[in-house]
Residue, then its C-alpha position, 0 to 999 in steps of 0.5 A: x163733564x167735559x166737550x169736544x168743542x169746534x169754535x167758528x168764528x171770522x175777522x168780520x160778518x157775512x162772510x159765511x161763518x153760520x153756513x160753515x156751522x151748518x156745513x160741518x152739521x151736515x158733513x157728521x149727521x151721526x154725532x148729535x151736536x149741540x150746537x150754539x150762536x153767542x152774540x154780544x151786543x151794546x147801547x141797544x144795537x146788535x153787535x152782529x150787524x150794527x142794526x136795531x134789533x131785539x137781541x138784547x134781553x131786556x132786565x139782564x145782562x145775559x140769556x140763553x134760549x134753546x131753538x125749538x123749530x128749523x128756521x131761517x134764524x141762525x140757530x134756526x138754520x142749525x136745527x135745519x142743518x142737523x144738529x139735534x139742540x141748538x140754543x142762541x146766547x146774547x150777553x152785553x158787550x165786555x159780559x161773556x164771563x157773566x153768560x158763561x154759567x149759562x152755557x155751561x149748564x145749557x150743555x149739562x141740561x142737554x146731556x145725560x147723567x151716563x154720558x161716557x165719551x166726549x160730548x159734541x158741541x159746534x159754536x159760532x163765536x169769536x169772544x169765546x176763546x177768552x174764556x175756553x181752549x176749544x178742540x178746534x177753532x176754524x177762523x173764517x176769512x175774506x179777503x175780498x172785506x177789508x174789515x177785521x175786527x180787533x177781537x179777531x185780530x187778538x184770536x188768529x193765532x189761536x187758530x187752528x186753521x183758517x177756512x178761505x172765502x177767496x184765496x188769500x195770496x191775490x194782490x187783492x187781498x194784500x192790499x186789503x189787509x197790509x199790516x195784518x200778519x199774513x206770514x201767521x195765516x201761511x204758517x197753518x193749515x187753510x181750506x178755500x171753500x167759496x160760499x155756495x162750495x162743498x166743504x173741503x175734503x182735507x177740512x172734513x178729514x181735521x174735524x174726523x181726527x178731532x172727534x177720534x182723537x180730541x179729549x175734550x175740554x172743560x167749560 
């Protein structure tokens, strides 16, 4: 079986990449997506957010739930978006390769045995794309936040583009990130869309070409 697959991820949290996900949920109401938060957590603390939490699962290393209500949840919110499943996954920090049988037969589950074009699958995630060549990754970008994860520092060339929170060429944002190869991020194509914005019209033609033209690709 193989997938259309958008991978969303970002250089750092609450910068806007589960609305993003919900955002393009909304923009293809037609193409029944199946869409996915993965989280990766360690020593008892959430790896979104630093907190206490209850994310990890308790005698496992890895586990998968499909969200079953619209909810404030960020799979939740993705079901409210549109998607027609969502499902959330939470490994152990350096265990994505052990969740990843988990997530291949969550989507085969999900589908038909008749389906005859490309499934549509949306994920937030950064840590995926060591393991995946997904149809598209958009990478989510603030550069009002100086933090920037070294997993995604390790991804920004596999971008496919890069979705702004604020523009990129401001003193600002220099500042903020000297040492990171901004000439890499010019070199692509960007979308600024401020939280609260409607998304890009140029952003919204990429994924249109990705659903006409992309394969697929094989989890």
């Amino acid at each position: 079986m193989r997938w259309q697959v958008i991978v969303v991820g970002g250089h750092t949290r609450s910068i806007g990449k589960t609305q993003l996900v919900c955002d393009l949920i909304e923009a293809f109401p037609n193409e029944n997506w199946i869409a996915g938060k993965i989280t990766q957590y360690g020593h008892g603390v959430c790896a979104q957010n630093g907190e206490n939490c209850d994310c990890a699962p308790d005698d496992h290393v890895c586990a998968i739930s499909w969200e079953k209500h619209a909810s404030e949840t960020d799979s939740g919110r993705f079901l409210a978006a549109g998607a027609r499943r969502s499902f959330w996954l939470r490994t152990k920090q350096g265990f994505l390769a052990e969740g990843m049988p988990l997530l291949r037969k969550a989507l085969l589950d999900s589908e038909p045995d008749n389906q005859s074009v490309p499934a549509r699958v949306i994920l937030e995630s950064n840590t995926l794309l060591q393991f995946l060549r997904p149809s598209l990754y958009l990478m989510v970008l603030d550069p009002t936040k100086s933090d920037f994860k070294d997993s995604a520092k390790l991804q920004m060339d596999r971008a496919s583009a890069f979705v702004l929170r604020q523009p990129l060429d401001t003193e600002e944002s220099a500042g903020a990130w000297a040492g990171l190869p901004l000439q890499l991020m010019r070199g692509k194509p960007q979308f600024l869309q401020r939280e609260s914005e409607d998304l890009p019209p140029e952003l919204v033609q990429k994924v249109q070409g990705m659903i006409r033209d992309a394969e697929g690709v094989s989890l």
